[in-house]
N, C-alpha and C positions, 0 to 999 in steps of 0.2 A: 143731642142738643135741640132736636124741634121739638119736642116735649116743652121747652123752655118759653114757645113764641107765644101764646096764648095767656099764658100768665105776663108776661112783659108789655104786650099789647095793653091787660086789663090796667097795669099799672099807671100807663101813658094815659088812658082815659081818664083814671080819677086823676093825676097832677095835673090835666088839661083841665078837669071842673074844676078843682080847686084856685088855680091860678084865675079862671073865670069871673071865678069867686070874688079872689081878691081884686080882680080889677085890670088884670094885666090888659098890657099894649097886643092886642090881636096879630099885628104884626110881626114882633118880638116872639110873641108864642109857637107863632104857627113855624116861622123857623125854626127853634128847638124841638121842636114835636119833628119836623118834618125831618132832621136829622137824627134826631133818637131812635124815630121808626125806622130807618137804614138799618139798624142793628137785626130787622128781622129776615134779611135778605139772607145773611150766615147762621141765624138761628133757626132756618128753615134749613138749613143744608146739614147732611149727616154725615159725611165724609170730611170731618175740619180739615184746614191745615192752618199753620201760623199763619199765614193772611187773611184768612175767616178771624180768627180769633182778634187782630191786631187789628183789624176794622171796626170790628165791634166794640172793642175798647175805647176806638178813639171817637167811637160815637157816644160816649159816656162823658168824654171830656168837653165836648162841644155842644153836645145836646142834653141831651139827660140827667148829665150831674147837677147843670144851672137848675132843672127844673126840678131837680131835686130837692140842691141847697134851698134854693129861693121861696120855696113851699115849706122848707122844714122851719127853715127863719120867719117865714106869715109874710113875705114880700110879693108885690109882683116882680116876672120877671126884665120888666124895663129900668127897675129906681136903679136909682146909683152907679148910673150910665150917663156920660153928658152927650151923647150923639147915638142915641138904644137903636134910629132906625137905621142911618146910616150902618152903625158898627152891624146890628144883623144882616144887611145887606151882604159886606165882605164877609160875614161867615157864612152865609149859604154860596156865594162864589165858589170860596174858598175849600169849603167842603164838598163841594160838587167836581171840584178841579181835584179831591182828593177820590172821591168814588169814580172818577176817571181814571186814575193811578190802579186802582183795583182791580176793576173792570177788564185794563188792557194787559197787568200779570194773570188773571184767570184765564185772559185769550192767547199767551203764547206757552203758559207753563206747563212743562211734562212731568212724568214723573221720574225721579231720579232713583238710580241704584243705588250711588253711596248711601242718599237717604234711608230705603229700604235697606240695607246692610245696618246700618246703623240700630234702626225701628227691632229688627232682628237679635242685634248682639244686646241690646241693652233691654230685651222681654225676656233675655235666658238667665234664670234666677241665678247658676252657678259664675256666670260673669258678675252679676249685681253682687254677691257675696263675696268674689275675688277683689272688686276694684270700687265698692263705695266707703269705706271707712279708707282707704291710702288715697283716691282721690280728694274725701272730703280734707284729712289730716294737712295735704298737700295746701288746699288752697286755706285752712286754718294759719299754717306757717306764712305761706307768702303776706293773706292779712296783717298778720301781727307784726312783721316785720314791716311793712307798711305803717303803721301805727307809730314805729319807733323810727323810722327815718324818711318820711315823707318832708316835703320841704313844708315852713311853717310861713301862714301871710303873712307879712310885715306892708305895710303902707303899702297896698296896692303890687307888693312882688314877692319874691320867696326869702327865706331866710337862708343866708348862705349854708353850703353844706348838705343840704338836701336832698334826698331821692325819692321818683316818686315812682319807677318803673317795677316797685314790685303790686302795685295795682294791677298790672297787667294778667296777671294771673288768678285775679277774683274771681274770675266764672266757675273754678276748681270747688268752689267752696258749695255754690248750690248744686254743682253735676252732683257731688258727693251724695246729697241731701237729697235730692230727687230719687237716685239711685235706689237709698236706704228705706224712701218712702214708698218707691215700688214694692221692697219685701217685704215691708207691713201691708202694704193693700193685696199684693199677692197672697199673701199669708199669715192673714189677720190670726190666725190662736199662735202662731210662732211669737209667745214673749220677748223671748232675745234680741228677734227687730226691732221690736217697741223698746225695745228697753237701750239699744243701741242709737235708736233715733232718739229717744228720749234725751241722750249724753249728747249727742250731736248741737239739739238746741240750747242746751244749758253753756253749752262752748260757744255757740252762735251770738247768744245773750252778752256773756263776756266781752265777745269780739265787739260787737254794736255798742259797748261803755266805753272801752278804750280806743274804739275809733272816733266817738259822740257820732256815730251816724246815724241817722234811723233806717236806711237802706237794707243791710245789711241784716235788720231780723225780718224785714218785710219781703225780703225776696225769697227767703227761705220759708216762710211762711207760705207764699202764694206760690212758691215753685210745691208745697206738700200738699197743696190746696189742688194743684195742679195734674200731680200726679195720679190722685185718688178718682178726679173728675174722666182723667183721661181713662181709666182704668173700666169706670165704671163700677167701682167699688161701692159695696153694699154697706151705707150707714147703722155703724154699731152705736145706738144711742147711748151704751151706757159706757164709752168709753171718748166718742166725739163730741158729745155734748160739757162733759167736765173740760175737754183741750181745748175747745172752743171758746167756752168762757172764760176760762184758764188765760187763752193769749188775748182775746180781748181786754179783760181786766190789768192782761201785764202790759199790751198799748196804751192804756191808759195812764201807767204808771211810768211806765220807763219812755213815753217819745215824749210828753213835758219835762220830765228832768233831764232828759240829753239836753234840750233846749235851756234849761236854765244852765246846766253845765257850761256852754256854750261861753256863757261871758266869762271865765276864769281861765283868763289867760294863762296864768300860771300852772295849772294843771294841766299837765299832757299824758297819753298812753296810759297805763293801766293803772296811775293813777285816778284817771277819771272811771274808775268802775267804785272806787273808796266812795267817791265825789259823789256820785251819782245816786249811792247806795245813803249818802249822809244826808242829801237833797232830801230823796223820800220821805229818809225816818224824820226831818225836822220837821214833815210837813206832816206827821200822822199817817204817812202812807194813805192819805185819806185824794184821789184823781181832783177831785173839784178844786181843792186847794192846789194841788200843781198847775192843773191848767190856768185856773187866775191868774197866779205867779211868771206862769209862761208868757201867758195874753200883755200880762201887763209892762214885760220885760222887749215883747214885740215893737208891742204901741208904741214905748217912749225911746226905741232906737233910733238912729239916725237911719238905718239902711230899709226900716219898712217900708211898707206901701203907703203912699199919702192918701191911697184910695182904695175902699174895698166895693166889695164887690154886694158884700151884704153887713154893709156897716148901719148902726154902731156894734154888731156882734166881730168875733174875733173867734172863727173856727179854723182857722188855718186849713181851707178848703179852697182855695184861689186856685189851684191848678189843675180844677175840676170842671171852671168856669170858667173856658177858654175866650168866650165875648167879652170879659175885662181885659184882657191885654188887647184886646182888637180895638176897645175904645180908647184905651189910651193913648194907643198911636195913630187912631183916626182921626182924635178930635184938635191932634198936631202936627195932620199934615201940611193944613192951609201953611201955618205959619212957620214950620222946621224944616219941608218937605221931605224928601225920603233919600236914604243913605246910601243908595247904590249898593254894586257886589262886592263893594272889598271885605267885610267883615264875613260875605260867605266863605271867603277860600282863607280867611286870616287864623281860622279856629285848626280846622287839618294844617293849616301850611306850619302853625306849631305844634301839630303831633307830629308829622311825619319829618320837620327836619329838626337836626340838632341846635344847641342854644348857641354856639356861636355862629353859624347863620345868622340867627334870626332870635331877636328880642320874646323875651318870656314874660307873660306878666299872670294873674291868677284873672285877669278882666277876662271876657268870654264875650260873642257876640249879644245874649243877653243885655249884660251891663253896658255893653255901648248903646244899645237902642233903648235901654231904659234914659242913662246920661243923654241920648238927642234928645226922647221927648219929654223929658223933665218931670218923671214919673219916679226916678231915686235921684239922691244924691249925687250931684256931678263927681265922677272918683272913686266912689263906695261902690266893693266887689261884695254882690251877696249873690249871683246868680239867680235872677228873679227866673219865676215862669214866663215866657213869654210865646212859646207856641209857633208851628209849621205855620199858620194863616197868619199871626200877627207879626211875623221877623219877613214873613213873604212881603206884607204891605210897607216893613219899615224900607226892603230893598227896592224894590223897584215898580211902588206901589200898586192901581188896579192890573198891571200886568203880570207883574209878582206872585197876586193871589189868581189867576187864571194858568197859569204855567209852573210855578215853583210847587206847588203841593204834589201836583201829578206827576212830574217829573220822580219828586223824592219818593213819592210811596209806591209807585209802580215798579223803580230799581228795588227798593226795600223789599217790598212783599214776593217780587218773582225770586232774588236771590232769598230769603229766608225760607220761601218754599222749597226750591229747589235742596237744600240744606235739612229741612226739618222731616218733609215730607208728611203722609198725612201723620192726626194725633191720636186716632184711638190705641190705645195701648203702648202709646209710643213715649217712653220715656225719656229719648232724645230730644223728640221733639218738644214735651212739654218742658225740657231746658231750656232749649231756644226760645223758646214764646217768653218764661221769664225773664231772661236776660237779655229779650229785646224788646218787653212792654213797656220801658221808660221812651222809648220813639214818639211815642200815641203822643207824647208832653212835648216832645224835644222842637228844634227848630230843624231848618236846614241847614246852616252851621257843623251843631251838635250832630245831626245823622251825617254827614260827611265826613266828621271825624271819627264817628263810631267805624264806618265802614275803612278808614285808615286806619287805624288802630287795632280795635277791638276785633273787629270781624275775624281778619286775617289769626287773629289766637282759636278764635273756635274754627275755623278751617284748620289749624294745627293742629288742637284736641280731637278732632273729628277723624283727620286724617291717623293721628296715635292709636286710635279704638278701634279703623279699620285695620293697620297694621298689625297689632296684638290679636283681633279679633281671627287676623289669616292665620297667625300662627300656630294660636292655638285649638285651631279649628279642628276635630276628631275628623282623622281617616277612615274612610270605609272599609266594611271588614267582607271581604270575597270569601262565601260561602260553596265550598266544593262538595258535592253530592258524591255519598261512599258507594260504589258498587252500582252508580246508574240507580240508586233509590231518593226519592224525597227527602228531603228533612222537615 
């Protein structure tokens, strides 16, 4: 990974002249630059683990990606901010309360055995060949079944009938997947793997139309992106280059028609892979024409965003550009002020207890602090982005963002470390790191229900692989010397 810092570095320079260029707020810049460079603190480090990597990520969302988008658009990085200095102010807080979180998991964390057991069973090719197509299979089944009985929104609650607990078992679906990508990178001329991952994706595909999710190909995508990276595997250009395009071109196609999918109600489950597949062909399978399509079905909803971030374009890039949700609830605190803790413990308090307790609705801390500061629809559940800094400021505002970020990332990073262990060749851990790079986005809310829920299943999984792992572990074979001779 330090290989990487010098090119990253050069890249920050040109989007700092360019933004200069344009005209940007000196201000505004120099905070996004000053957190994007954060990112070279773990890219100078050679021994990853999932806290290096999940740092750096979120330094993409808060820093780097605005000065991306914003550059790619021909914007400076202040327009279309109604408070740019203010709102930069609570992101450099805010971010600074989160490299404190870091900081003090790198100063208590050890390293773990199970990790290491783990790192171990999942580098021995003849385990990867025993348990990645019945792991992958496994968490295929629980999706799909998902798909078919998940409960359905109605006005703000489920539809009677519903279940949603075979979610729980989604992480099945990219372990498999990672697994199978290890014995392609381990054994790039072995066809059979390729050709076995190959099926895997083409199922993954499916699953992602009959759920309308777009999740669900991108995690497997970046967990195989993942796996190779961690590997160190040697780029075969005349076979990464065709996959490469290959899944770009099919992002292109298939995350616009989920989204148009999206409005036909009437279509559910594996109906919508017909759906999806009939979107395309009407449109020439030609991407320009869906995204339009897409943009424009956005626009004219009730549940968008009234404000972008680099409007008048429409990239569906808002949750890269973590200083728009920060504006939006900065420049409404004079007049809404901030919502206290109850929406932090409200999101767990309906994972972890059952519905006759306690009222179920599909709203999420999100949609409540969108509904305060009258950034959607009062009522309307679309789960905006709203961010670790900006859901900090809506609780319990500048103190929020000086103590809520470090709190959550520092529990985060020391427990996923401890869990993943480091990531070179570590095929476990570049799981973990996939299926818990949606944090970098999340609030604290959201991370408190992960670690209710979620977490405790890959503690299960973990715990399964080391059990299977003892069992079947080869005995050692005591060599007795014939006659007091050598062997």
């Amino acid at each position: 990974m330090g290989s990487l810092g010098w090119p990253y570095l050069l890249a920050l320079v040109l989007l700092a002249c360019a933004q200069l260029f344009l005209g940007a707020s000196l201000w505004v810049l120099s905070v996004l630059l000053f957190i994007a460079a954060a990112a070279l603190v773990p890219l100078t480090r050679h021994n990853w683990r999932v806290s290096d990597a999940l740092y750096a990520i979120m330094t993409v969302y808060f820093g780097s990606g605005a000065l991306l988008v914003k550059t790619l658009a021909g914007q400076p990085v202040h327009t279309n901010l109604d408070v740019p200095d203010l709102s930069a102010g609570y992101l450099l807080l805010g971010f600074c309360s989160i490299t404190l979180g870091y900081v003090l998991s790198h100063a208590v964390r050890g390293s773990s055995r199970a990790a290491e057991q783990l790192r171990a069973m999942t580098s021995h090719a003849p385990n990867l060949v025993r348990f990645a197509v019945p792991t992958f299979l496994a968490g295929a089944v629980f999706l799909f079944l998902q798909t078919q009985f998940r409960p359905i929104a109605v006005q703000g609650g489920f539809e009677p009938g519903g279940f949603g607990g075979f979610g729980t078992f989604y992480p099945l679906l990219p372990l498999g997947t990672a697994m199978q990508a290890a014995l392609v990178a381990g054994h790039p001329r072995e066809r059979r793997h390729r050709l076995v991952l190959g099926i895997m994706m083409l199922i993954v595909l499916a699953l992602t139309l009959a759920d309308n999710t777009k999740r669900t190909l991108f995690d497997c995508l970046f967990v195989i992106a993942l796996v190779f990276l961690v590997h160190g595997a040697r780029v075969r250009l005349r076979w990464v280059i065709p996959a490469v395009v290959s899944a770009a071109f099919l992002l292109a196609l298939v995350m616009p028609a989920v989204q148009i999918v999206r409005t036909m109600a009437d279509v559910r489950s594996t109906a919508r892979i017909g759906a999806t597949w009939q979107v395309m062909r009407d449109a020439g399978f030609d991407p320009v024409r869906l995204t339009a399509e897409a943009d424009r079905i956005a626009t004219g909803h009730q549940l968008a965003w009234r404000d972008s971030y680099i409007f008048p374009l429409a990239w569906n890039t808002e949750r890269f550009t973590m200083i728009q949700p920060i504006d939006l609830v900065a420049r409404g605190l004079d007049e809404y002020g901030t919502m206290g803790g109850a929406d932090l413990w409200r999101d767990p308090a309906e994972t972890l207890l059952p519905g006759f307790l306690i009222d179920k609705t599909l709203a999420n801390a999100p949609d409540r602090i969108a509904w305060h500061y009258g950034f959607r629809t009062n009522g309307s559940i679309a789960r905006p982005v709203v961010g670790l800094i900006a859901s900090s400021l809506a609780a319990f505002g500048l103190a929020g963002v000086l103590l809520l970020p470090m709190l959550a990332t520092s529990l985060s990073f020391l427990a996923l470390d401890l869990l993943g262990g480091r990531l070179a060749g570590n095929v476990w851990g570049a799981f973990l790191l996939s299926a818990t790079t949606f944090l970098a986005e999340k609030e604290v809310s959201t991370t408190l229900s992960f670690f209710c829920r979620s977490f405790p299943f890959l503690l299960l999984v973990a715990t399964a692989l080391l059990l299977i792992g003892s069992v079947r572990r080869p005995r050692p074979v005591r060599v007795i010397p014939i006659n007091g001779m050598p062997l």
